[in-house]
N, CA, C and O atoms as CSV, one atom per row, in Angstrom:
chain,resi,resn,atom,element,x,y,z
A,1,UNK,N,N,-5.562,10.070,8.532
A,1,UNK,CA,C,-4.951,11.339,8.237
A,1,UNK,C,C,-3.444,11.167,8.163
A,1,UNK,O,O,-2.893,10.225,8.732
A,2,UNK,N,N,-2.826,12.011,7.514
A,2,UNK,CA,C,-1.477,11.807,7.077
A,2,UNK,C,C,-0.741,13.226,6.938
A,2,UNK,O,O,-1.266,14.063,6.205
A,3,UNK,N,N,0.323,13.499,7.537
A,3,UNK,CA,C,0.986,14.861,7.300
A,3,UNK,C,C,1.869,14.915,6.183
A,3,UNK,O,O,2.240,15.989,5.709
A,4,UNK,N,N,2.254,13.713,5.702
A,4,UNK,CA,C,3.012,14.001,4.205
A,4,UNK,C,C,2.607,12.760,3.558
A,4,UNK,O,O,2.388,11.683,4.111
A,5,UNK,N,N,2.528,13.067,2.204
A,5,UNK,CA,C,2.832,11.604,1.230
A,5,UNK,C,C,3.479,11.829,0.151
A,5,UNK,O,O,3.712,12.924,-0.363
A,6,UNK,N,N,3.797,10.723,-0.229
A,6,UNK,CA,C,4.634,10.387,-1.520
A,6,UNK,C,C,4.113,9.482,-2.400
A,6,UNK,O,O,3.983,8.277,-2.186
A,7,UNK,N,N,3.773,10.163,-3.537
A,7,UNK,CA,C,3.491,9.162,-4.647
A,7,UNK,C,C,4.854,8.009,-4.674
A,7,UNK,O,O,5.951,8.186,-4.146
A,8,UNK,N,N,4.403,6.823,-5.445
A,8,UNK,CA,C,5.439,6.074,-5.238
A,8,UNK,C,C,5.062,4.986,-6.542
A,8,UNK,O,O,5.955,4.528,-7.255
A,9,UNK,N,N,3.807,4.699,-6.708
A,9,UNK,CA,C,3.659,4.420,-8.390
A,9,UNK,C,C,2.429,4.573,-8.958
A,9,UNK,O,O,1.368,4.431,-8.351
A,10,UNK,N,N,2.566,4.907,-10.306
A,10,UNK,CA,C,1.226,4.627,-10.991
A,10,UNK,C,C,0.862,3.381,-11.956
A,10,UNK,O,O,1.596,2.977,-12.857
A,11,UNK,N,N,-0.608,2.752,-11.556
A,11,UNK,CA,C,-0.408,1.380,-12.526
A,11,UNK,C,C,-1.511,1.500,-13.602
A,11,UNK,O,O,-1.884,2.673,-13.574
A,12,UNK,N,N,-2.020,0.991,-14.294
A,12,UNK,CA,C,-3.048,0.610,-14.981
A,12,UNK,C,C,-3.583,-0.748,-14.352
A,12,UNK,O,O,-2.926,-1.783,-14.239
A,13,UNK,N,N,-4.897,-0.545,-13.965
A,13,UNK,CA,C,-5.432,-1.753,-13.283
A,13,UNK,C,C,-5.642,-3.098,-14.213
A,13,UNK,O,O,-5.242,-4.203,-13.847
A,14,UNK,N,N,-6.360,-2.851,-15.536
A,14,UNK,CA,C,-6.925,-3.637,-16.724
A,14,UNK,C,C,-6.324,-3.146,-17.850
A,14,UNK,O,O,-7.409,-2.904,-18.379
A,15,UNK,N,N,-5.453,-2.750,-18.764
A,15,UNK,CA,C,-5.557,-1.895,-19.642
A,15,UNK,C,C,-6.067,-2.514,-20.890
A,15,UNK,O,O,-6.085,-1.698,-21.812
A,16,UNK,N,N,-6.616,-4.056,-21.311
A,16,UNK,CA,C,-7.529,-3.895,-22.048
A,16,UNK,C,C,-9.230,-3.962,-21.996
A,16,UNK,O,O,-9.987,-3.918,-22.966
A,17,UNK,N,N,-9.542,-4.068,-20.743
A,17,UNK,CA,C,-11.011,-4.239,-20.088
A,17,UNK,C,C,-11.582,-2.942,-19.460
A,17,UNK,O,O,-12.797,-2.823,-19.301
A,18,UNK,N,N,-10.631,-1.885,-19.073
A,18,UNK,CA,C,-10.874,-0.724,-18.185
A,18,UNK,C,C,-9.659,0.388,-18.245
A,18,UNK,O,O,-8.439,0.235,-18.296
A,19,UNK,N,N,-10.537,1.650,-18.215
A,19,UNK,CA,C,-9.193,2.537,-18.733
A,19,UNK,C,C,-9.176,3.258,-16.491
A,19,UNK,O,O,-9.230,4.455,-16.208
A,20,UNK,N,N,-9.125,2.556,-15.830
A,20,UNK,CA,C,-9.034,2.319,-14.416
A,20,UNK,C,C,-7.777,2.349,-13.964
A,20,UNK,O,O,-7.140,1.298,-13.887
A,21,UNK,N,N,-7.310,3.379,-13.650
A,21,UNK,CA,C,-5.909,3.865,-13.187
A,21,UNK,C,C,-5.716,3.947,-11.502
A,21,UNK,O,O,-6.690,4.305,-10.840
A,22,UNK,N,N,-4.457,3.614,-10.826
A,22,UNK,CA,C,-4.628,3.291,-9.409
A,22,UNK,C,C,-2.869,4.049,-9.333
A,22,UNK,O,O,-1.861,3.678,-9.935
A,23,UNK,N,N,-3.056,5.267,-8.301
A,23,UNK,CA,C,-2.099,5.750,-7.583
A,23,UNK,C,C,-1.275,5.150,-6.561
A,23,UNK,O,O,-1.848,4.100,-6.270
A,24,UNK,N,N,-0.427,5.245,-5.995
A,24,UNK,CA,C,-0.508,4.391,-4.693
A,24,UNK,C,C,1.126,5.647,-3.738
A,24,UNK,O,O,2.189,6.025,-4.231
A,25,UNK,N,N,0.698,5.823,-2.712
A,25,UNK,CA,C,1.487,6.659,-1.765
A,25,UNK,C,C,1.557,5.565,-0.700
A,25,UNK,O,O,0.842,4.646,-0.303
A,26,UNK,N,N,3.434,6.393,-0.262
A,26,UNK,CA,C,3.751,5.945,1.373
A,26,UNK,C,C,3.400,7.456,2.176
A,26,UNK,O,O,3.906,8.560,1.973
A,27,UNK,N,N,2.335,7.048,3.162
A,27,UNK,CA,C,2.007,7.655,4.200
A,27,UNK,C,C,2.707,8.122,5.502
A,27,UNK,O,O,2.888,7.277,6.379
A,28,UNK,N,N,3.164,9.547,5.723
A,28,UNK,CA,C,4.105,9.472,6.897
A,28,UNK,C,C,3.264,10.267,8.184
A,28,UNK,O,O,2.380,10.965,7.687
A,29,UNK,N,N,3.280,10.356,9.530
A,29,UNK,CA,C,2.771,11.107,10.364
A,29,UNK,C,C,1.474,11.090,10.273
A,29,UNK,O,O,0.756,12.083,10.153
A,30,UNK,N,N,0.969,9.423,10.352
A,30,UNK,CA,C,-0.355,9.280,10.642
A,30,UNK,C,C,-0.807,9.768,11.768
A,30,UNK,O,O,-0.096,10.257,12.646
A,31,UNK,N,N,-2.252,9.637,11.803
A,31,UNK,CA,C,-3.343,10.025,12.737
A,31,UNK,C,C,-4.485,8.806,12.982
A,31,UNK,O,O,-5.370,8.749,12.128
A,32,UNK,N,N,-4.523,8.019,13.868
A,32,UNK,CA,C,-5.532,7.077,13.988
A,32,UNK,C,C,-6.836,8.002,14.153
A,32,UNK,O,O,-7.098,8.885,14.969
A,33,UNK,N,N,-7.728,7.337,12.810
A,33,UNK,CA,C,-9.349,7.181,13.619
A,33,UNK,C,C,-9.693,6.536,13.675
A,33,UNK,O,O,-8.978,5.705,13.116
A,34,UNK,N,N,-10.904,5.909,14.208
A,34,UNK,CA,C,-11.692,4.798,14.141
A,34,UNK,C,C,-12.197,4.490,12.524
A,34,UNK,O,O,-12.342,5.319,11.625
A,35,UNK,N,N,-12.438,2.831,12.471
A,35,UNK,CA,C,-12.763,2.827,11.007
A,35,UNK,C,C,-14.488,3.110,11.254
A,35,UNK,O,O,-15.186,3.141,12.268
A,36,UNK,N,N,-14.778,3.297,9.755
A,36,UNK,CA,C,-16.071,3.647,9.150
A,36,UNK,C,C,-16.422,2.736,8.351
A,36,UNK,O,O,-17.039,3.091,7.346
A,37,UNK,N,N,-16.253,1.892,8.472
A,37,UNK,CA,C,-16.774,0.057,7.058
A,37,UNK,C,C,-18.626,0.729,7.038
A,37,UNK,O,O,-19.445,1.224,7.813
A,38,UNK,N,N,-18.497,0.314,5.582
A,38,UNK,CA,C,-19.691,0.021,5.036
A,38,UNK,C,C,-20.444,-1.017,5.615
A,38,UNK,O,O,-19.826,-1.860,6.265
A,39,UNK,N,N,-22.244,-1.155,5.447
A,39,UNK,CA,C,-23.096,-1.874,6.064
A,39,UNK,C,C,-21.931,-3.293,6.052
A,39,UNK,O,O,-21.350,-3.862,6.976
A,40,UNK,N,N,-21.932,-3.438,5.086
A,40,UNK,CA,C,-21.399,-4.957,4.101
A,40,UNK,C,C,-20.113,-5.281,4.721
A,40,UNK,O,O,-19.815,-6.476,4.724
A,41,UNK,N,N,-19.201,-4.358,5.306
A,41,UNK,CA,C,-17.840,-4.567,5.637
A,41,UNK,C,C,-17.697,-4.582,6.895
A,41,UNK,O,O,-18.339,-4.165,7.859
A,42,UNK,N,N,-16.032,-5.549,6.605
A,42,UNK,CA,C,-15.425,-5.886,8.203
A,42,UNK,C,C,-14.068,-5.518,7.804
A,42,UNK,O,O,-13.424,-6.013,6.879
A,43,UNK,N,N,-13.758,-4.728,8.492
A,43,UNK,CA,C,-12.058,-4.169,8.672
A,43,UNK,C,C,-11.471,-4.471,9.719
A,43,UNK,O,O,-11.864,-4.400,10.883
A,44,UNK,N,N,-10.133,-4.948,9.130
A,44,UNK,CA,C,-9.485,-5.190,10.755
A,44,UNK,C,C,-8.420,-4.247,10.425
A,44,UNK,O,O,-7.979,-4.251,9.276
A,45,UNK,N,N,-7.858,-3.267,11.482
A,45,UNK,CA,C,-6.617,-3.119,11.487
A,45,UNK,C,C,-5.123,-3.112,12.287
A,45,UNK,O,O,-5.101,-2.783,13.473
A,46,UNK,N,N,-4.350,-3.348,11.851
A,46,UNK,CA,C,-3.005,-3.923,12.549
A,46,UNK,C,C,-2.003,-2.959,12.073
A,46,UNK,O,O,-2.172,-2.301,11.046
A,47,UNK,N,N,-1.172,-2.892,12.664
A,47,UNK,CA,C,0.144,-1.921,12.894
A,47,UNK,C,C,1.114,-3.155,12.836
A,47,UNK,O,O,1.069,-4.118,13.601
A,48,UNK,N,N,2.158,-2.934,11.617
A,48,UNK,CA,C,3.231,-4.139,11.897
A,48,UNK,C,C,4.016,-3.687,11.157
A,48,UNK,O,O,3.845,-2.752,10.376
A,49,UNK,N,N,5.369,-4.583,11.410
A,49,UNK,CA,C,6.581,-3.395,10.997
A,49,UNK,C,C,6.559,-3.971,9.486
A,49,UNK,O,O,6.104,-5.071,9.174
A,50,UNK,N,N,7.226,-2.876,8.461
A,50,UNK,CA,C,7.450,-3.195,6.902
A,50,UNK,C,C,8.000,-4.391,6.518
A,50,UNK,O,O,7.619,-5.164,5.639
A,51,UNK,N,N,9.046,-4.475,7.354
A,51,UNK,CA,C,9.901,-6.496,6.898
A,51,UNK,C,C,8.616,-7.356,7.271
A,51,UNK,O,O,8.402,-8.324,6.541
A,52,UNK,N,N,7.963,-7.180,8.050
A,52,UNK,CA,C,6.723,-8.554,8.007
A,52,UNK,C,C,6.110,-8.526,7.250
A,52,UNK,O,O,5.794,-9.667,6.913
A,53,UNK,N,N,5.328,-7.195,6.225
A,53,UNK,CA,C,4.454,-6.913,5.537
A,53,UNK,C,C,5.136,-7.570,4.541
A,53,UNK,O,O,4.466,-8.385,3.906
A,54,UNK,N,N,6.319,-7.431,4.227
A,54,UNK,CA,C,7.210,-7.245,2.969
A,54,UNK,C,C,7.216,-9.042,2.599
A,54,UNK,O,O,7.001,-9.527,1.488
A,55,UNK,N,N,7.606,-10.001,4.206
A,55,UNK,CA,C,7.676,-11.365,3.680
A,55,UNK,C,C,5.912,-12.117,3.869
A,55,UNK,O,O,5.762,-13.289,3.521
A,56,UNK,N,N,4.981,-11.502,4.300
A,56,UNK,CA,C,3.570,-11.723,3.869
A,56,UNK,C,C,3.749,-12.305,2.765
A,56,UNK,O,O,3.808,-13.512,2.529
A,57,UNK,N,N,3.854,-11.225,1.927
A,57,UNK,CA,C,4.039,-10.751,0.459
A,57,UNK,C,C,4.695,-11.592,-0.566
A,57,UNK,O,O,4.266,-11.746,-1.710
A,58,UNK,N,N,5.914,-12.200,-0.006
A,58,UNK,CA,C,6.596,-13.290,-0.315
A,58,UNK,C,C,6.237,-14.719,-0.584
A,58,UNK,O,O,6.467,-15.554,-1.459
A,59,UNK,N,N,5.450,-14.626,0.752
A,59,UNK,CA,C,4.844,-16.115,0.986
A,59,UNK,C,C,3.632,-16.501,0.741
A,59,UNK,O,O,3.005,-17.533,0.980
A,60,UNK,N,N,3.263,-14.964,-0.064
A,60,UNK,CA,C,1.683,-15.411,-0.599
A,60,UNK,C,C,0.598,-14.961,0.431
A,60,UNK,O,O,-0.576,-14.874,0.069
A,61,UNK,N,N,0.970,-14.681,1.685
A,61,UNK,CA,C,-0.180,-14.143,2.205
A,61,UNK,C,C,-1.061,-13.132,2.359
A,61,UNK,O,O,-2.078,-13.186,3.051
A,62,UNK,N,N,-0.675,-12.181,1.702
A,62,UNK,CA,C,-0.749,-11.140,1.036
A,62,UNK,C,C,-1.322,-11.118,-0.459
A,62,UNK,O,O,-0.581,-10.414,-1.145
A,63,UNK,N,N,-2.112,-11.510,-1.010
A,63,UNK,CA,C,-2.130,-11.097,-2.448
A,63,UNK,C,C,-2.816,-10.381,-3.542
A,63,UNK,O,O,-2.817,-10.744,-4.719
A,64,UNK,N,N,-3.416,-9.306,-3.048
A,64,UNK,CA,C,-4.319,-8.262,-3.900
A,64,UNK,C,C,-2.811,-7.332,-4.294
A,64,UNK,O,O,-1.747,-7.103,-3.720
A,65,UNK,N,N,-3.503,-6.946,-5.731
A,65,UNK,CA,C,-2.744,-6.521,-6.342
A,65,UNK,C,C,-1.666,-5.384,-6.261
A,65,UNK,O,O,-0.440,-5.272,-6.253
A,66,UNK,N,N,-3.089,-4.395,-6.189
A,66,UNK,CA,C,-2.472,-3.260,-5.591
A,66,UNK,C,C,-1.026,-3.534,-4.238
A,66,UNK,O,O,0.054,-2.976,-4.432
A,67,UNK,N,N,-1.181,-4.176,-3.322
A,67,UNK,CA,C,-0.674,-4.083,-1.960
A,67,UNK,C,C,0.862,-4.727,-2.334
A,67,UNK,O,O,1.900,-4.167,-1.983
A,68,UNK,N,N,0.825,-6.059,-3.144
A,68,UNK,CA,C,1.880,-6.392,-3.486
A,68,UNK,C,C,2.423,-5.496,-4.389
A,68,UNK,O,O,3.502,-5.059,-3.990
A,69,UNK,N,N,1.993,-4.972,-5.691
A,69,UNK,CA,C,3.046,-3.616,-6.151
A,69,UNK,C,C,3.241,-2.612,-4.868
A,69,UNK,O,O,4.201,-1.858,-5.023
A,70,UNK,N,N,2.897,-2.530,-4.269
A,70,UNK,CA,C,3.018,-1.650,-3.366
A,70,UNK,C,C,4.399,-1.593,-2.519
A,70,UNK,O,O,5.328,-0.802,-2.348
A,71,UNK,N,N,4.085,-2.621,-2.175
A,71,UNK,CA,C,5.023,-3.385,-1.010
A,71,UNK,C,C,6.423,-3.506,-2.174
A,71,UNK,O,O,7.412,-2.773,-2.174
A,72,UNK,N,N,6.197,-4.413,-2.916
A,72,UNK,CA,C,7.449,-4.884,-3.786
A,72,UNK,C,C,8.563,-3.196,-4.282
A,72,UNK,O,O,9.768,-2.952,-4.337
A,73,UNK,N,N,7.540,-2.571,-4.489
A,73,UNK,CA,C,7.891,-0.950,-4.990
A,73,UNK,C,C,8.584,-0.285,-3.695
A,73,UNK,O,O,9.768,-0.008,-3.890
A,74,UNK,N,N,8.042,0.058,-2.282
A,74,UNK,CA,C,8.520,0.629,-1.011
A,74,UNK,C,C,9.930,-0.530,-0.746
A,74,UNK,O,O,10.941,-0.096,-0.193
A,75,UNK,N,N,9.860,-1.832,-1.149
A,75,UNK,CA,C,11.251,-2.471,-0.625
A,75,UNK,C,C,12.051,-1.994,-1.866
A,75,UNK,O,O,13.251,-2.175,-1.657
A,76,UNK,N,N,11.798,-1.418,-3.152
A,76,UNK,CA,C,13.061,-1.167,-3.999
A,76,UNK,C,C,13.393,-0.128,-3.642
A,76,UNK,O,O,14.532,-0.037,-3.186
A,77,UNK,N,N,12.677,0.876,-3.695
A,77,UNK,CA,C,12.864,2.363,-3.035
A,77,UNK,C,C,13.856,2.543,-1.898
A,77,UNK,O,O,14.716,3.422,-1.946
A,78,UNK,N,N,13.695,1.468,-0.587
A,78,UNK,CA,C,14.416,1.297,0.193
A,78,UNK,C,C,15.770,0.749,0.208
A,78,UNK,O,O,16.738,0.978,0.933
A,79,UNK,N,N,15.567,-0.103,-0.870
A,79,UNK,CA,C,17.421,-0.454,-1.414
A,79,UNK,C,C,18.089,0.181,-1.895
A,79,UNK,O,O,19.303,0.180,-1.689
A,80,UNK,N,N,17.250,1.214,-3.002
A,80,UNK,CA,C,18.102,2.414,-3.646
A,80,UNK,C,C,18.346,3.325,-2.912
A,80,UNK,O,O,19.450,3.858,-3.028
A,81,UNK,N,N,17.570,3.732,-2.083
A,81,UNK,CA,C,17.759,4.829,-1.559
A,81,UNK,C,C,16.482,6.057,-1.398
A,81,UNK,O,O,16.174,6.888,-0.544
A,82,UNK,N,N,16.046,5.701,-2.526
A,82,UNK,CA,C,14.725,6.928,-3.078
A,82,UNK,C,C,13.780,7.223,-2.259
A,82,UNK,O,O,13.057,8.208,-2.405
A,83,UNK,N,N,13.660,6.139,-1.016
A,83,UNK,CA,C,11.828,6.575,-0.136
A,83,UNK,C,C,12.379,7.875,0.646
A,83,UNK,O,O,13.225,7.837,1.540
A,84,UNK,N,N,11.771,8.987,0.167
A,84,UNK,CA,C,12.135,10.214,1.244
A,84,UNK,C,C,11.768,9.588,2.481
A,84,UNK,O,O,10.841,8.809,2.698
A,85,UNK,N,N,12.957,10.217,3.548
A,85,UNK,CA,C,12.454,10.393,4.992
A,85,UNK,C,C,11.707,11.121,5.638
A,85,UNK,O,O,11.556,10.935,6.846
């Protein structure tokens, strides 16, 4: 759960294989619940500050798509100025 968000980009996932469009928001004034994974799934989750996420990301440890636009997008935002507080 989340008390505010902010769009922050829109991508085209495939644009010649799939007309599959992906939003992506920074989340502020979360709410932990417990996760809900599917039969099939294992979730882990971790709390860590944005500069670690950010050099993950850098170093390759990190690399699904979505997460790196993500990430790469919230550190420009943050240089310009633009991520509302």
């Amino acid at each position: 759960e989340a008390a505010h968000w902010q769009e922050i980009l829109r991508m085209d996932l495939s644009n010649s294989a799939s007309d599959e469009h992906a939003i992506l928001y920074v989340a502020r004034g979360l709410t932990l619940h417990p996760p809900r994974p599917d039969h099939d799934e294992e979730l882990e989750l971790r709390k860590l500050p944005f500069e670690e996420l950010y050099q993950m990301v850098l170093r390759g440890d990190v690399r699904d798509s979505l997460t790196v636009a993500g990430v790469m997008r919230v550190k420009l935002m943050l240089l310009d100025g633009s991520l509302q507080k």
